[in-house]
C-alpha positions as CSV (number, residue, x, y, z in Angstrom):
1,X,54.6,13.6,74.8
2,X,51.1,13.2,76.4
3,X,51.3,10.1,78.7
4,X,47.8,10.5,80.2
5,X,43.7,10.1,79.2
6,X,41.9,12.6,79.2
7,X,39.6,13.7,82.5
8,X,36.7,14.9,79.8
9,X,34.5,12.3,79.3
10,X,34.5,10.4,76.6
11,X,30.8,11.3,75.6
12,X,32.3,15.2,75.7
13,X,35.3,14.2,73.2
14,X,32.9,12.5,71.1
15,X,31.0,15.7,70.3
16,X,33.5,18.1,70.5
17,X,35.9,16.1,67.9
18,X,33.0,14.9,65.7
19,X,31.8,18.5,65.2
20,X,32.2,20.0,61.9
21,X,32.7,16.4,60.2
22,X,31.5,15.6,56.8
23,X,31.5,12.4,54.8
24,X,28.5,12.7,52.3
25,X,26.7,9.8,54.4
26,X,25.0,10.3,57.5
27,X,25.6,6.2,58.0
28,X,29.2,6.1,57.6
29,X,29.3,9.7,60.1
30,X,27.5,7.2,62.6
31,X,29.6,4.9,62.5
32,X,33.3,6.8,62.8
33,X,31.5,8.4,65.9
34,X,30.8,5.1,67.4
35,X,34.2,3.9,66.1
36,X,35.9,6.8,67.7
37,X,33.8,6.1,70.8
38,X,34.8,2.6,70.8
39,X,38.5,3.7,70.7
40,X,38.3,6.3,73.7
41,X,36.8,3.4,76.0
42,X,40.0,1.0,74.6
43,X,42.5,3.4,75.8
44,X,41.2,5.0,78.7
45,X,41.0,1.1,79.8
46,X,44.8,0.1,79.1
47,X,45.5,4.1,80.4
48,X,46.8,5.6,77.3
49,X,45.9,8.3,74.4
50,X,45.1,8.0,70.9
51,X,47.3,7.9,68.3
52,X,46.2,11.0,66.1
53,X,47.7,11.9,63.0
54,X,47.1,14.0,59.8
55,X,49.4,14.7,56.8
56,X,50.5,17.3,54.8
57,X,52.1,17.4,51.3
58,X,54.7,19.6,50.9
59,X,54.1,20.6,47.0
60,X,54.4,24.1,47.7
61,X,56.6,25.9,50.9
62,X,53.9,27.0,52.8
63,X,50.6,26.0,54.5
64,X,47.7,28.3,54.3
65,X,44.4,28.9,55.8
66,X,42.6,26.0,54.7
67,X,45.6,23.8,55.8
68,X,44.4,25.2,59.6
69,X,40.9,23.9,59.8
70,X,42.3,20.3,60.5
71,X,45.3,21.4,62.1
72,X,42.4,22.9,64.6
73,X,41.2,19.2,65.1
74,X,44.3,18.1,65.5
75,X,44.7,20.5,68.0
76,X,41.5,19.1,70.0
77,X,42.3,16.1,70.3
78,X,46.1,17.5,71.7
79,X,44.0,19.2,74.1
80,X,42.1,16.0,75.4
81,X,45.5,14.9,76.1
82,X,46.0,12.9,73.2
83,X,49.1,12.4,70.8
84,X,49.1,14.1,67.9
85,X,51.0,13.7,64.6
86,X,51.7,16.2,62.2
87,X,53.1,14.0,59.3
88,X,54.5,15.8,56.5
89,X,54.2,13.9,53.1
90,X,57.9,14.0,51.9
91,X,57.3,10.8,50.0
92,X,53.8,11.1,48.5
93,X,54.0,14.6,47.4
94,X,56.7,13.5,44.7
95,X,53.0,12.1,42.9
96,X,50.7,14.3,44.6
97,X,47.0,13.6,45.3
98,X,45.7,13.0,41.5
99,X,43.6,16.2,40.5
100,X,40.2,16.0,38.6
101,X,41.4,18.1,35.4
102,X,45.5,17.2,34.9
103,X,48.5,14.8,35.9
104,X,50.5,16.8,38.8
105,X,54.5,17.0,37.7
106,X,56.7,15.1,39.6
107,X,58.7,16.7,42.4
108,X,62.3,16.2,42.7
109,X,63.1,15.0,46.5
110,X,65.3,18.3,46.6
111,X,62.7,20.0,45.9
112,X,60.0,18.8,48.2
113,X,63.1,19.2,50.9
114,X,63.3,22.6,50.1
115,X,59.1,23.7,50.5
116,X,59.0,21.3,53.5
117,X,61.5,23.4,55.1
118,X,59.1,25.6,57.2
119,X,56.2,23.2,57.3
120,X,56.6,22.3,61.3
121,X,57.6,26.2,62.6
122,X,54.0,26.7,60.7
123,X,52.2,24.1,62.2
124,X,53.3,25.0,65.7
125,X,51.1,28.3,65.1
126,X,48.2,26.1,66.0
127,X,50.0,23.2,67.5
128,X,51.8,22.6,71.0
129,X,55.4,21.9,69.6
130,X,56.0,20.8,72.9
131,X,53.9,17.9,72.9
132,X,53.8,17.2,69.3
133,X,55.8,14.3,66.8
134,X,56.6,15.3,63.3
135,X,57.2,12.6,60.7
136,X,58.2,12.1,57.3
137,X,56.6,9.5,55.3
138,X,59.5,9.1,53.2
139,X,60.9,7.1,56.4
140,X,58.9,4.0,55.8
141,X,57.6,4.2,52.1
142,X,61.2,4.9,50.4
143,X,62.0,1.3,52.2
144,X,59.3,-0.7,50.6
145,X,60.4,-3.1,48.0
146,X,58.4,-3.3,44.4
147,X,57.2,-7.0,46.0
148,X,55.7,-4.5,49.2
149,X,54.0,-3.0,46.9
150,X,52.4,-5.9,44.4
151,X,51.0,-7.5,48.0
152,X,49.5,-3.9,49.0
153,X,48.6,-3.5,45.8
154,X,46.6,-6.7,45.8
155,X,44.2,-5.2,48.3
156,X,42.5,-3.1,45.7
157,X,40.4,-3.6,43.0
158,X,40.9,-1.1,39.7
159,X,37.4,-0.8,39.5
160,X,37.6,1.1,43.4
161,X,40.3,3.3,42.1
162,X,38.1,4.2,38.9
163,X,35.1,4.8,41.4
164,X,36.9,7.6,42.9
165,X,35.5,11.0,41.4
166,X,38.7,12.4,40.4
167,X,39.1,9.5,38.3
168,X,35.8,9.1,37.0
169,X,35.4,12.8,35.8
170,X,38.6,11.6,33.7
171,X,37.1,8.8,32.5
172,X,33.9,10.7,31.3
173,X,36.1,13.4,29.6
174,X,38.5,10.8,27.8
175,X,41.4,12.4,29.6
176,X,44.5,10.3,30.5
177,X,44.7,8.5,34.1
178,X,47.9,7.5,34.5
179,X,49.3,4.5,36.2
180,X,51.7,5.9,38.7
181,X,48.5,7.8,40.1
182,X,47.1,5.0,41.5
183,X,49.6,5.0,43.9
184,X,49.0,8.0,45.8
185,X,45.8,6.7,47.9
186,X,47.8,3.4,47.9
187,X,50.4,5.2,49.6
188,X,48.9,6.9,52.4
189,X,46.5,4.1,52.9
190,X,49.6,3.2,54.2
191,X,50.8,5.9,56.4
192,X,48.2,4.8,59.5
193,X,50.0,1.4,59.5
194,X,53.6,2.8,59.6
195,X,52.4,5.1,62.4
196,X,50.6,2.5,64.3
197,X,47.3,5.3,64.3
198,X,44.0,5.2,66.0
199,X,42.4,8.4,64.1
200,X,43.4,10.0,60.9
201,X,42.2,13.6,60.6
202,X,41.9,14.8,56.8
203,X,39.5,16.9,54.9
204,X,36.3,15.5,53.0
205,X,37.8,15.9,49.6
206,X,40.5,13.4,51.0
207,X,37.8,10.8,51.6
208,X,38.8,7.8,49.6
209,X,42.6,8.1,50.8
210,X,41.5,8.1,53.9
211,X,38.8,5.3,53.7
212,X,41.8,3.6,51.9
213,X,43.7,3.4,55.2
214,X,40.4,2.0,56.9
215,X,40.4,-0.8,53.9
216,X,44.2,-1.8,53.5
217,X,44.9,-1.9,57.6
218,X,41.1,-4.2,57.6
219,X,42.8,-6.6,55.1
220,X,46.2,-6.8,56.7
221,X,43.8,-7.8,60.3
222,X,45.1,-4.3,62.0
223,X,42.6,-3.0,63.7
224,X,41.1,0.0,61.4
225,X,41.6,3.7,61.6
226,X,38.9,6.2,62.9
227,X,38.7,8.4,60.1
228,X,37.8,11.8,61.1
229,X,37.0,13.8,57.9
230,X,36.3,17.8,57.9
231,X,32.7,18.9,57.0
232,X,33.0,22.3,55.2
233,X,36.4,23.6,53.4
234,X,37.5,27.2,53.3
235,X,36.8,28.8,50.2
236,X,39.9,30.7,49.0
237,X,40.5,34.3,47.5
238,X,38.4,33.8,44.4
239,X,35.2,32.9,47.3
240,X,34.4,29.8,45.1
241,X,36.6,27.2,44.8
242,X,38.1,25.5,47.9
243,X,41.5,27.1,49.1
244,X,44.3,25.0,47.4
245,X,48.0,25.6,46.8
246,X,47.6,24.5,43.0
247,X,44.2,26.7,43.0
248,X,46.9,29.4,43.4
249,X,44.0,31.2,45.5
250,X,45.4,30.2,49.3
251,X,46.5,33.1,51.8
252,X,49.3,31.6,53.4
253,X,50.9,31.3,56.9
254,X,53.4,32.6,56.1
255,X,52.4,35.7,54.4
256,X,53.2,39.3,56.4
257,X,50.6,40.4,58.7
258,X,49.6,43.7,56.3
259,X,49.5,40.8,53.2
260,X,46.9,38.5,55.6
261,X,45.2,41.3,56.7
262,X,45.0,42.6,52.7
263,X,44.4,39.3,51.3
264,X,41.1,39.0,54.3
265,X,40.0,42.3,53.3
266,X,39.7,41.5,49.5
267,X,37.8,38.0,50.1
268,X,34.2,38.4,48.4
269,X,31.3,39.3,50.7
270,X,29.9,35.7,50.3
271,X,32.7,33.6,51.9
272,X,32.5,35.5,55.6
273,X,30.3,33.1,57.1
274,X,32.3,30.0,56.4
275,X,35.2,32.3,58.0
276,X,33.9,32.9,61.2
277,X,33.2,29.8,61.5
278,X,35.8,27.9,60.7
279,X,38.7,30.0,61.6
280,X,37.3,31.9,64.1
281,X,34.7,29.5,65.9
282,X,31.3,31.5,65.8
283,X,28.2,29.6,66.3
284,X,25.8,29.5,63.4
285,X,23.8,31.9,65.7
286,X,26.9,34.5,66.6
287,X,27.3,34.3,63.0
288,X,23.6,35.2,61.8
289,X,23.9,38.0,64.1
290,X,26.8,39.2,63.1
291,X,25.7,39.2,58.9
292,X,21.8,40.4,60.3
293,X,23.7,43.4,61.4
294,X,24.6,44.1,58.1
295,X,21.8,43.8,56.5
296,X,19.7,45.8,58.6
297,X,22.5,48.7,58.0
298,X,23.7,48.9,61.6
299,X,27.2,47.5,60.5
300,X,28.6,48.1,57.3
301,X,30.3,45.3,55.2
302,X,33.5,47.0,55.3
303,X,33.4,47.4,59.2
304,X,32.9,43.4,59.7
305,X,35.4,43.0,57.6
306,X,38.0,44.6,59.3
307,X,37.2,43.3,62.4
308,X,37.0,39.9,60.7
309,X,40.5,40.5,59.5
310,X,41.9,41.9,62.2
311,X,41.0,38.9,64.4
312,X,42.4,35.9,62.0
313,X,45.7,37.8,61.5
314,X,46.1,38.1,65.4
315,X,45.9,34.7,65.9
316,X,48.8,33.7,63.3
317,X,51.0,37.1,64.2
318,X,49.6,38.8,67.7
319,X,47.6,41.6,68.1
320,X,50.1,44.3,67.8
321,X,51.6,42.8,64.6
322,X,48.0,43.0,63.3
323,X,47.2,45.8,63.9
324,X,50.2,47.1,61.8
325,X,49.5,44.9,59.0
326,X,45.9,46.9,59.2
327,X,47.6,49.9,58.9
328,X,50.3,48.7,56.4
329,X,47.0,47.7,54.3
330,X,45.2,51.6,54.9
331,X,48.8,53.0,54.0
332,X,49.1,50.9,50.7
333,X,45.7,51.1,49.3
334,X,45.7,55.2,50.0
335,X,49.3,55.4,48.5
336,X,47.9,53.9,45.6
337,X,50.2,50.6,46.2
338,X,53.9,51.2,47.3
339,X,53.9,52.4,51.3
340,X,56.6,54.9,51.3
341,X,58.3,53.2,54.7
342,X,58.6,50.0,53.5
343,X,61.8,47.4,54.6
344,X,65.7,48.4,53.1
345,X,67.5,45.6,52.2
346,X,71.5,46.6,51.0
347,X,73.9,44.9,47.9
348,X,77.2,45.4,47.3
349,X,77.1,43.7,43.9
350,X,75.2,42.4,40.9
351,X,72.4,40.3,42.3
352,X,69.6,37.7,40.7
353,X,66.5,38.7,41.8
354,X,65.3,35.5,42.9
355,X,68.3,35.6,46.0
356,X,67.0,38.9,46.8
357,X,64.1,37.3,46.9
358,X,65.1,34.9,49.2
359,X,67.5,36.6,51.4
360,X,65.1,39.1,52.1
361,X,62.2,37.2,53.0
362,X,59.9,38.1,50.4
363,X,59.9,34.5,49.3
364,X,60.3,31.6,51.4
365,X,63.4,30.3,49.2
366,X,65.0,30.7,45.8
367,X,62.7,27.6,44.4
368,X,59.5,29.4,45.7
369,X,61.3,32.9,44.5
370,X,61.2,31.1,40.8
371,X,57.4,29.7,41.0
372,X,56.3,32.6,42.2
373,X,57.6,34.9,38.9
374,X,56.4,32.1,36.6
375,X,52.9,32.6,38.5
376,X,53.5,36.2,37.9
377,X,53.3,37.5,41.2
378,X,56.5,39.2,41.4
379,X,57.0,43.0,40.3
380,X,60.0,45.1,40.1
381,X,59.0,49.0,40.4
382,X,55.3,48.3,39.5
383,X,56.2,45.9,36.3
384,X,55.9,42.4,36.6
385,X,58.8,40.4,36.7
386,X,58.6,37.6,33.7
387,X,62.3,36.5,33.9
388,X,63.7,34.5,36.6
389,X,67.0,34.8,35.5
390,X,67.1,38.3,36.0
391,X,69.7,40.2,37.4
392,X,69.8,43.5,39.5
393,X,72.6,45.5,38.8
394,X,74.2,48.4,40.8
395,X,73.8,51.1,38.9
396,X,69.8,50.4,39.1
397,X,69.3,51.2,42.4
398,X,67.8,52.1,44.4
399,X,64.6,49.6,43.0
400,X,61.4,48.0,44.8
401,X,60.7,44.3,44.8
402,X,57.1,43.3,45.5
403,X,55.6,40.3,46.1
404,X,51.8,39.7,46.2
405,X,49.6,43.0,46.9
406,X,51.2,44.2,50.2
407,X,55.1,42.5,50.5
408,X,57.7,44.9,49.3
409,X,61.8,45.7,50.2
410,X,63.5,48.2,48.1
411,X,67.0,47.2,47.7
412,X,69.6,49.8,48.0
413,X,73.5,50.2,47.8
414,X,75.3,48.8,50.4
């Protein structure tokens, strides 16, 4: 783990880990920068690094793109010699974060086990996993009694809570709020606590958890978080609403380099500037060149978005994968959808397709295999697969199963 300061001055750290931060108030942005400042001169005097965490729910089995833009912050502050904390929220994500339209289910604790599975090996993609601590937050919040709670609880008003906007578009809309809900941001207000945190990284939709960290460690006289809230969010597939697991419109980590590099390639026009700068780093300038280009017909739209694709699936599978996920994608879209030299995968009996699924990769497990055919993303030669208690028999074979646009095995006797 780091044990050192960092040799970049503390004026440098400022503006290199403020950039791209958003919190709908230049004030408040003023005052996390000095706070953060503030912080850097504290431990560069007693000669150690911040404390820097941000969490994750697991609520589905895999992180995608938008999970990477403050995983990238993360990994500044790693790079300044700091420590950094990728916390996965195996406690919290039984709620979820409340959404603005309906109650998220429960999770069972199996099943957040199960999607939280991968959540590290994906993180390291952006992250040193030599220098970085993963927690759970089950570790400390599982332990707190119902009296824990009542005395946290007594740190909040209900009128805050109802302040928040996912709660006040409820309101307005005479939809239920229920109680249980209000635990969520009381929850990972308490998470810095637990972790003993200078700086909690988290996106600007996450603003009131986060501020709730600030409020609840203030009230219990520990000194308060830096709150580091992302500025822009990555718009997902559909190039308008922010990319979100229960959006269904993420591209994730996880997904094959020719499904990345196909999933890039079918993002509207209108969500390439936010790309190349978040993911890829381009200046506002590099960028205005880049879409000028287009416009004055000396690139095409297709050409920039090759390249565009090309260059965010190298960084989460290496050039040479990439460059076979682009031709995977050319292959596919000419074939008119199933390559011909796709992956084999052998049975020697009767087998449900959701362990196929599983065992050969196309899913990340046999819980993801069974959300993914009730989200209808699953097909069996060309047909969708509705039933996830289907069965794949012998004397079917040989038969292709396909995930997403560009994921496919064919399954052949063994």
């Amino acid at each position: 783990m780091p044990n050192h300061v960092s040799t970049v001055s503390i004026d440098e750290q400022v503006d290199v880990l403020m950039s791209n931060t958003g919190y709908g108030d230049d004030q408040i942005k003023h005052q996390m920068a000095e706070a953060l400042r503030e912080r850097l001169l504290e431990a560069e005097k007693e000669g150690r690094p911040l404390r820097v965490y941000a969490g994750f729910d697991p609520t589905t089995s895999d992180l995608h793109l938008g999970h990477t833009i403050p995983i990238r912050k993360l990994r500044q502050f790693q790079e300044f010699g700091h420590q950094v904390i990728f916390l996965i929220g195996s406690f919290t994500s039984l709620i979820g974060d409340p959404d603005a339209k309906t109650v998220r289910p429960m999770m069972t604790p199996e099943e957040v086990e199960e999607n939280a599975t991968t959540y590290s090996e994906q993180a390291f993609k952006i992250l040193d996993p030599n220098i970085t601590e993963i927690r759970y937050n089950h570790e400390w919040l599982s332990k707190l009694t119902f009296a824990d709670v009542i005395r946290l609880a007594q740190k909040f008003t209900v009128q805050q809570f109802l302040s928040r906007e996912t709660f006040a578009t409820r309101v307005d809309e005479g939809d239920p709020i229920y109680l249980h809900e209000f635990f969520y941001p009381l929850m990972q207000g308490y998470d810095p606590i637990a972790l003993e945190a200078d700086v909690q990284v988290g996106g600007q939709d996450q603003l009131f958890n986060l501020m709730a960290g600030r409020q609840l460690m203030s009230k219990l006289d520990i000194k308060p978080q830096v709150v580091i809230a992302m500025g822009e969010s990555l718009p997902g597939t559909d190039g308008v609403m922010k990319m979100s697991q229960s959006k269904g419109n993420q591209i994730p980590l996880l997904s094959e380099p020719g499904q990345m590099y196909t999933s890039l390639m079918s993002l509207p026009d209108s969500t390439m500037p936010l790309y190349y700068k978040l993911l890829l780093g381009k200046s506002q300038k590099d960028t205005d060149a880049i879409m000028d280009r287009i416009e004055r017909g000396e690139l095409s739209v297709i050409e920039a978005k090759e390249d565009l694709a090309l260059e965010i699936t190298s960084i989460f599978h290496g050039r040479e994968a990439a460059l076979k996920g682009q031709e995977f994608s050319r292959v596919a879209k000419r074939e008119g959808g199933i390559p011909e030299n796709i992956d084999e995968y052998a049975i020697s009996e009767a087998t449900p397709v959701v362990d196929l699924l599983a065992d050969t990769g196309l899913c990340s497990s046999k819980g993801d295999a069974k959300r993914q055919i009730s989200g209808g993303g699953v097909r069996r030669d060309g047909e969708k697969v509705d039933d996830a208690g289907m069965v794949v028999e012998l004397d079917e074979l040989p038969t292709v199963l396909q995930f997403g646009k560009r994921k496919f095995v064919k399954i052949v006797r063994g």
